[in-house]
C-alpha positions as CSV (number, residue, x, y, z in Angstrom):
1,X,174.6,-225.0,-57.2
2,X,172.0,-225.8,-60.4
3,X,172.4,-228.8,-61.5
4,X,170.7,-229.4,-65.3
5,X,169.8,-232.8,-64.7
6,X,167.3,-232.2,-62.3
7,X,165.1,-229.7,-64.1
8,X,162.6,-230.9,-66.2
9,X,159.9,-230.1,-68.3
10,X,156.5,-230.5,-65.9
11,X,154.0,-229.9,-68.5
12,X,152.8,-227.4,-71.7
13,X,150.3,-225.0,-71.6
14,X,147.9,-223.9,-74.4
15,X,148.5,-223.4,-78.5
16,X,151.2,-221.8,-78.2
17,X,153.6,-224.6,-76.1
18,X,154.1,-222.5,-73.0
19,X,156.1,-224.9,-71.0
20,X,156.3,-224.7,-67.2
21,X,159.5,-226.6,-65.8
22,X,160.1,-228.5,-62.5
23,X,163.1,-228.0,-60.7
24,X,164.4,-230.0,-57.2
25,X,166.9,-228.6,-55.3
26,X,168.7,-229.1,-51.3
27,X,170.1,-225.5,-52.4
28,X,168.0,-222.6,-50.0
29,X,165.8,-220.1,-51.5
30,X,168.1,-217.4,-51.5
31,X,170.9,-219.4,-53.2
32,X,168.1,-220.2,-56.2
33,X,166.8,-216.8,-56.5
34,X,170.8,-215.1,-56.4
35,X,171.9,-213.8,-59.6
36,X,174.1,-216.9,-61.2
37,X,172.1,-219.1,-59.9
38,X,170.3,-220.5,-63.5
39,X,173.6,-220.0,-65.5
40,X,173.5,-222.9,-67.7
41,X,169.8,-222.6,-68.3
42,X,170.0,-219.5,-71.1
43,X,169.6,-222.2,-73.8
44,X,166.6,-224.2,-72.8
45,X,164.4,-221.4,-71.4
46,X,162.8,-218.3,-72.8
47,X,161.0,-215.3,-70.7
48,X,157.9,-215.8,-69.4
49,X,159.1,-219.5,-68.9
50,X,157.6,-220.5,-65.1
51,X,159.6,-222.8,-62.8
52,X,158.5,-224.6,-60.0
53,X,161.0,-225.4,-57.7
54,X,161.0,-227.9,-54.8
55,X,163.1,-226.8,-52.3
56,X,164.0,-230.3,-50.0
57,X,166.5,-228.9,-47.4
58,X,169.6,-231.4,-47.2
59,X,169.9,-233.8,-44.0
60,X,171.9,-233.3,-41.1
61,X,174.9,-235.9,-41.4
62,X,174.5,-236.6,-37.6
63,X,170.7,-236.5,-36.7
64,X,169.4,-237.9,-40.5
65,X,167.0,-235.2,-39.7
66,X,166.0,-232.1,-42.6
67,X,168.0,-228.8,-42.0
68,X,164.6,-226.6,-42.3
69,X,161.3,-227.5,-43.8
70,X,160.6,-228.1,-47.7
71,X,159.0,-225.5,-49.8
72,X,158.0,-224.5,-53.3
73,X,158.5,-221.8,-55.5
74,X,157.1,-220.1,-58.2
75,X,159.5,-218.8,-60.6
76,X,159.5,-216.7,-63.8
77,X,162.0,-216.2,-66.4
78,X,162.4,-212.2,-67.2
79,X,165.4,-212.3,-69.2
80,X,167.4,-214.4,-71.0
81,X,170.9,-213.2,-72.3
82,X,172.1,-216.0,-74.8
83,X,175.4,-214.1,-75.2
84,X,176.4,-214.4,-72.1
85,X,174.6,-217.3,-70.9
86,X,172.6,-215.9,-68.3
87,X,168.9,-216.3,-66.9
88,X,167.1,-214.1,-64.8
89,X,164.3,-215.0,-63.2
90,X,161.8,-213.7,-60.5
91,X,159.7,-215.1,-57.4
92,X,156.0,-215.0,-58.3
93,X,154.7,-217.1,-55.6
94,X,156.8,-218.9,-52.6
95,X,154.0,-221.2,-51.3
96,X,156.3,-221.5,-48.1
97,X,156.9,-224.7,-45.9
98,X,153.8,-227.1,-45.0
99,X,153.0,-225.3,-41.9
100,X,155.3,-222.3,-41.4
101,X,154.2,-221.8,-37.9
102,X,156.0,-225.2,-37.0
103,X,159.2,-226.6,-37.6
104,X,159.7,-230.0,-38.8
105,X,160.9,-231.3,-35.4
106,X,158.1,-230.0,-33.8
107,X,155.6,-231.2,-36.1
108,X,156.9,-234.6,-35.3
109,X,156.4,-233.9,-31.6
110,X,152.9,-233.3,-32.0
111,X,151.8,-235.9,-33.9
C-alpha cells in the first residue's frame, strides 16, 4: 500500500524545476506498478514527473532474512486525474536486483 510519508522529493532538474521523487517501499513491483497503487499522489505530482523507487522486500518473521532481493525502479507519471485523484504512471527502467542471477541466500553462501 503507498504510503505518502515515504516519498520524497530526490532532487530538481534544469530551469524549469523538473523534480524527480524518491520513493521506498517492502510493497513488490507489481503491487507499485497496479493501477491504484499512487492514489493519493494526484496532488503533488504532474506528468512527466520520474519516480525512483526502492523496492526493499519485507523480512521473513522467522528467518530475519529478505523475502527476494531489493530493486529499483524507474517510474514516470503519464497522467494525472485531479478529479478523481488518480496517478498513472509507467516503468521506464527496472534496474533489477544486484545480481539477478543469484538470490540473496545464495549470494551469502558464496561469499
Amino acid at each position: 500500500m503507498f504510503r505518502i510519508n515515504d516519498f520524497r522529493p530526490a532532487f530538481e532538474l534544469g530551469p524549469h524545476s523538473v523534480t524527480v521523487w524518491g520513493y521506498c517501499t517492502a510493497d513488490p513491483l507489481e503491487q507499485v506498478l497496479s493501477r491504484n497503487y499512487f492514489l493519493s499522489l494526484s496532488s503533488h505530482v504532474e506528468p512527466g514527473a520520474l519516480i525512483y523507487v526502492h523496492i526493499r522486500p519485507a523480512l521473513d518473521f522467522f528467518t530475519r532474512e529478505p523475502k527476494g532481493d531489493p530493486r529499483t525502479v524507474l517510474l514516470m507519471v503519464c497522467e494525472v486525474d485531479r478529479r478523481r485523484g488518480e496517478t498513472y504512471v509507467r516503468l521506464v527502467q527496472d534496474f533489477g536486483p544486484p545480481n539477478p542471477d543469484a538470490s540473496t541466500r545464495e549470494r551469502k553462501r558464496a561469499a
